[in-house]
N, C-alpha and C positions, 0 to 999 in steps of 0.2 A: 812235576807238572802242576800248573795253581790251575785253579778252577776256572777263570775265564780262557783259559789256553782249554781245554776238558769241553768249556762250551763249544766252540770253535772246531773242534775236533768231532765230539756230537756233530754237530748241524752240518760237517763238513766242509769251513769255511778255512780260508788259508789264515793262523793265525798269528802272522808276521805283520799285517797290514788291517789299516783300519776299516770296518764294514760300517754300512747305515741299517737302521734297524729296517726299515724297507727289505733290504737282502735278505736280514735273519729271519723276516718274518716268510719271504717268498721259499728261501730255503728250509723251511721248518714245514711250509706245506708241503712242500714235493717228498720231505721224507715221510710224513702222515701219510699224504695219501697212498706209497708204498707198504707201510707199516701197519696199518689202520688193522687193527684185528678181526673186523665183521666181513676182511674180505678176505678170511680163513677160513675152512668151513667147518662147522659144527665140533665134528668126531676129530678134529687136527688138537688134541688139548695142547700138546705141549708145543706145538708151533704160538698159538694164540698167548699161551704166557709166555713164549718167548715176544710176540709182536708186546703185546703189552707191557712189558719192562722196556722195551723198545721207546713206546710212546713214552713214557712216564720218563727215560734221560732225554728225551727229545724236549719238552717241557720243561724240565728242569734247565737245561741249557737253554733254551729260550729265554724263559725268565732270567734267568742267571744275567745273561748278555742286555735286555730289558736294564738290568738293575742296573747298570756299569753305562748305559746311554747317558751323550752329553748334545746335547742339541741335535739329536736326531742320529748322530754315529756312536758305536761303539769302538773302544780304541784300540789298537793290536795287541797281541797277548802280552808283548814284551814289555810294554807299558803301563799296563794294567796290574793293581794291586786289589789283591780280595777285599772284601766287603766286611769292615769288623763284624759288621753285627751279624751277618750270617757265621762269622768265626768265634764269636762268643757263644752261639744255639748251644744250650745246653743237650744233653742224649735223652732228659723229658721233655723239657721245650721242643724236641724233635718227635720222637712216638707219639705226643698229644697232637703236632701238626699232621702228622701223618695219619692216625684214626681219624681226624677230621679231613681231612683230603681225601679217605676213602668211604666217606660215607656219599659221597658223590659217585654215580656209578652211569650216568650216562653220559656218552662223549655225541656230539653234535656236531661236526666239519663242516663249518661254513658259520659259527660265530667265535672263531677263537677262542673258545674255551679248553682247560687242559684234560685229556684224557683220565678219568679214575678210574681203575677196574673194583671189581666187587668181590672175586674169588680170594681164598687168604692164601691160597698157591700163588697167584699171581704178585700178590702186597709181598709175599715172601721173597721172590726172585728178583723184585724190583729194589727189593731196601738191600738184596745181598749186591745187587750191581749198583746200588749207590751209595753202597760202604766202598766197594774195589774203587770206585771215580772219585773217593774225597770224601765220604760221607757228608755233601752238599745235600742239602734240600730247600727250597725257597718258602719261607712264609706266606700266611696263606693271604696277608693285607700287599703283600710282594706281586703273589700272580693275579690279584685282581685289579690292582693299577697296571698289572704288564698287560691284563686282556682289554683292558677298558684301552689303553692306549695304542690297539688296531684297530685299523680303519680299514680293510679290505675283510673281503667275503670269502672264504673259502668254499663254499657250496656254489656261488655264483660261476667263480674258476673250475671248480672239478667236477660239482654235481653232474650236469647234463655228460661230460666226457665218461665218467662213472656208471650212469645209469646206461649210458648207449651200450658201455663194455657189457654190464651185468646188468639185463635186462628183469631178472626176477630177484635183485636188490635192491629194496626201500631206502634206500640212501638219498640224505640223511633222515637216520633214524627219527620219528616222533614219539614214538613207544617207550614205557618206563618201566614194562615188563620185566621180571630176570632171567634176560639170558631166550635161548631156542626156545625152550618148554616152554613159556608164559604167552608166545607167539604164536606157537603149533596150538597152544591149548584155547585160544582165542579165536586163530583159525577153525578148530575145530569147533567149535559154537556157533560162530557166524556160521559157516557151513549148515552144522544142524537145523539149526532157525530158520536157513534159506529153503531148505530141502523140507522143514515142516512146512512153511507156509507154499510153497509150491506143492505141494502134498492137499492142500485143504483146498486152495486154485482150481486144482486138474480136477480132484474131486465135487467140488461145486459148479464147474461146467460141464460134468459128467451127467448130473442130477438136472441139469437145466437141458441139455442136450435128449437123454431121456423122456422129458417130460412135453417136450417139443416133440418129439418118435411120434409120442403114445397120441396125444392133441392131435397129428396131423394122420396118424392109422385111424384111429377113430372118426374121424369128420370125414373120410375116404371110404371108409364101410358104410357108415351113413348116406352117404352119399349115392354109393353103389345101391344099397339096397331099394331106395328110392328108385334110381333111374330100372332095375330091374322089375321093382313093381309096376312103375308106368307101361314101360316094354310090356311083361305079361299082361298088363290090362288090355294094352294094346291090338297086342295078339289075339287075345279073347275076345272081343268086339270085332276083328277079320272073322273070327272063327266063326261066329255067330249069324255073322252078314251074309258070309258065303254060304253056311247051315240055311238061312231065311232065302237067300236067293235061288239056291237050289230046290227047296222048297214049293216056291214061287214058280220057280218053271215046270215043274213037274205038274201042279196045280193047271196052268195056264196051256199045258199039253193037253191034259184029260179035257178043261173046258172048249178044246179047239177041237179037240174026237165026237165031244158031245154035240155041240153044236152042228159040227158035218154029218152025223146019226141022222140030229133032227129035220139039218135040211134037206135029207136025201128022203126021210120021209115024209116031209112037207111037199115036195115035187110030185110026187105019186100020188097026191090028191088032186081029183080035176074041181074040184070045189073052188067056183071062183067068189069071190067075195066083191065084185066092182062095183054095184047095186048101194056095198055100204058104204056113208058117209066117214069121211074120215075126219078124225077129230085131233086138234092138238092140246095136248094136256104138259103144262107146268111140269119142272121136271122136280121131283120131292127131295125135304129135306135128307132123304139117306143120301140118294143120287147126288144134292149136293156137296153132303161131305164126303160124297168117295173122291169127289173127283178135287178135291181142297188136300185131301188123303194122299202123300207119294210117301208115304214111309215103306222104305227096302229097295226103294224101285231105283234098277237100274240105267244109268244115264251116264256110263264111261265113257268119255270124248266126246259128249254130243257137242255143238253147238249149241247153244244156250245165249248165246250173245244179246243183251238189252231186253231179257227175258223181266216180263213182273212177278214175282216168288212169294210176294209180302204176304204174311203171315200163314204159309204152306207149312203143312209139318213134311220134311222131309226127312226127318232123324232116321237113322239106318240109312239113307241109301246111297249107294253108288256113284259118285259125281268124279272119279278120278280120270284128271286129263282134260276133264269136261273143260268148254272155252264160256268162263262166266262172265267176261268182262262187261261195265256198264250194267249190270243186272240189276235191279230192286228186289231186294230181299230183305226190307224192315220187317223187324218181328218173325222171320223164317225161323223155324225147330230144325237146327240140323244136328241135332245131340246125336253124338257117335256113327255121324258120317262121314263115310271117307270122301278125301278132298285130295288128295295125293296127289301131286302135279297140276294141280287144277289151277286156270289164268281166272285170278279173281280182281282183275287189274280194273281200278278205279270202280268197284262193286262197294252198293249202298247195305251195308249189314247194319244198322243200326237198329243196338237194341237185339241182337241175334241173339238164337240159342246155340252155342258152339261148344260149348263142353263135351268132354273127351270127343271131339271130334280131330281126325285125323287132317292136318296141314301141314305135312311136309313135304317139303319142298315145291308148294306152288306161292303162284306171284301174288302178294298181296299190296305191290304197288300202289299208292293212292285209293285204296279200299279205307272205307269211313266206318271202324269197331267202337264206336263211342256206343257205352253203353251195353258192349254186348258180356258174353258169360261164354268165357274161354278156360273156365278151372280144367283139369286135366287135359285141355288138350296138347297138339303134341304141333309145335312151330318148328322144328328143326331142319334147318334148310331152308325155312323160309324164306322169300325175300321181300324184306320190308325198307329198302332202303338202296341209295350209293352209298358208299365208302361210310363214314361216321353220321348218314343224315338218313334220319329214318325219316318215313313218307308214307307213315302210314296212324289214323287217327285211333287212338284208345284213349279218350278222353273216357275216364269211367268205367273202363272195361275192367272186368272181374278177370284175376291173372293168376289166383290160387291153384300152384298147383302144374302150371302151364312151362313144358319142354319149351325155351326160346330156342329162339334162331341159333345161337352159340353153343347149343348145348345144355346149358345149367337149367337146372329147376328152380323156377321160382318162388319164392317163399312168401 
């Protein structure tokens, strides 16, 4: 059997009749892509040198048939006469082409390049099966004119059908690795690396996550402690009010016992007095300032409507519920009065004293605070406004300190 009949038989073509190298080249991939050794897996050794001497006659008869084209056919075996010059190869001229054919060690399906493995188990089994076939071997200026002269893609044809079968193989290979190990151990690095920097990641949004915690615990104690001490101030000025009010009445009992003492012994005197001239006298500066004087005094729900206030100290006293609408109370002291409920709708405060005085929840609808001194007091509930339009004037007004309407403390 000569060696173009040996091709033919390789590649499993009929070699009675003439082929175009178009066929050898179509049937040369269909036996690769069965043959290909990466699609043996790992631990198969002696399958994979078996695939690889595989490859390496599949190549050889390629090229072989390549050599022996005459305008694009190869001619049938019975016609064809070997090629001196591969029959002159000396057995060095052979071993030299051959350690240089295996220094090539990675195969690429998809640009017609020939298979070289790199194991010397394999170069072993291949030179013994290309002693039994003829001891043929193609030169190496032989299979680079046979590769340059394809023109079809082998990864274009099989790649995507390959990859669909064997979805976790890199086919075709890019790697120049040797072999499993250089893969796995490459994989294992990449890996490491991913897993450190996802490591330093979770870590650094650990530390920014914490420190956000502690920011937002912190400004929430603060916070609290604040509205707590407003509250307890609070409290303690009712506490006080009601201590002075109680007071006050107690006071204003005894002056109404005495008073009824004195008129009971006033009547019991027949002493008439009508002979004297009655006199009107001015009433004195103390008597004016008692009566300027309403600090404590209670006035819950009164009517008060379009009342003049200006410049009354009223601090301490009692005005919740009261109806103050229309009032004048420029310049009024109502330090630490309570106002709870109280309608102070369209009331002139201008210029007031309202610190730590109690306003919540009455109407300050169109009431005019230019000016006034609202540090501690307490607006919560208030209403100063429809939906986002406040309607109520603080041109100036001192706010240090002061419970809004929403809640927050003002800074």
């Amino acid at each position: 059997m000569d060696q173009i009949e040996q091709a033919y038989r390789a590649l499993e073509l009929e070699p009675e009749k003439s082929t175009s190298i178009r066929e050898v080249n179509q049937a040369y991939k269909d036996l690769v892509f069965i043959w290909h050794p990466d699609r043996i897996p790992s631990d198969r050794q002696r399958l994979r040198e078996k695939a690889e001497a595989k490859l390496k006659q599949l190549n050889e008869a390629r090229a072989m048939m390549r050599s022996q084209a005459k305008n694009g056919r190869v001619p049938a075996a019975t016609q064809s006469k070997p090629n001196p010059s591969y029959a002159r190869t000396s057995s060095a001229q052979t071993a030299a082409k051959r350690r240089e054919a295996s220094s090539y060690s990675t195969y690429r399906p998809g640009d017609d390049s020939t298979y070289r493995p790199q194991s010397r188990t394999a170069s072993t089994t291949a030179s013994q099966n290309s002693s039994r076939a003829g001891g043929y071997r193609p030169p190496y200026e032989a299979y680079r004119r046979a590769a340059a002269a394809s023109s079809t893609d082998f990864a274009s044809q099989y790649g995507a059908t390959y990859r669909a079968r064997y979805p976790s193989s890199a086919w075709p290979r890019s790697s120049t690795s040797n072999g499993a190990n250089g893969s796995r151990v490459a994989s294992d690095r990449t890996a490491s690396e991913r897993a450190a920097r996802d490591k330093v990641i979770a870590e650094r949004k650990a530390r920014e996550r914490a420190a956000r915690e502690k920011a937002t615990a912190e400004r929430r104690v603060r916070e609290r402690a604040a509205r707590e001490k407003v509250i307890a101030e609070r409290k303690a000025r009712e506490r006080a009010a009601h201590e002075k009010a109680a007071r006050d009445k107690l006071a204003k009992d005894k002056s109404t016992k005495d008073k009824a003492a004195k008129d009971k012994t006033a009547g019991e005197t027949t002493v008439k007095k009508s002979s004297m001239p009655t006199t009107t006298t001015s009433s004195s500066p103390a008597q004016t300032k008692s009566a300027s004087d309403l600090s404590g005094v209670d006035m819950s729900g009164a009517n008060l409507k379009e009342k003049d206030f200006s410049g009354r100290n009223l601090s301490g006293a009692n005005l919740s519920g009261a109806d103050l609408s229309d009032t004048f109370m420029h310049k009024v002291n109502l330090n630490r009065a309570n106002l709870r409920k109280a309608r102070l709708f369209r009331a002139n405060l201008l210029q007031a004293d309202l610190s730590h005085a109690d306003l919540s929840g009455a109407d300050l609808i169109g009431a005019d605070l230019s000016g006034a001194d609202l540090s501690g007091a307490d607006l919560s509930g208030a209403k100063v406004g429809y939906g986002d339009k406040i309607m109520v004037k603080l041109l100036g007004a001192r706010l240090t300190g002061t419970i809004m309407p929403n809640g927050r403390i003002h800074e």
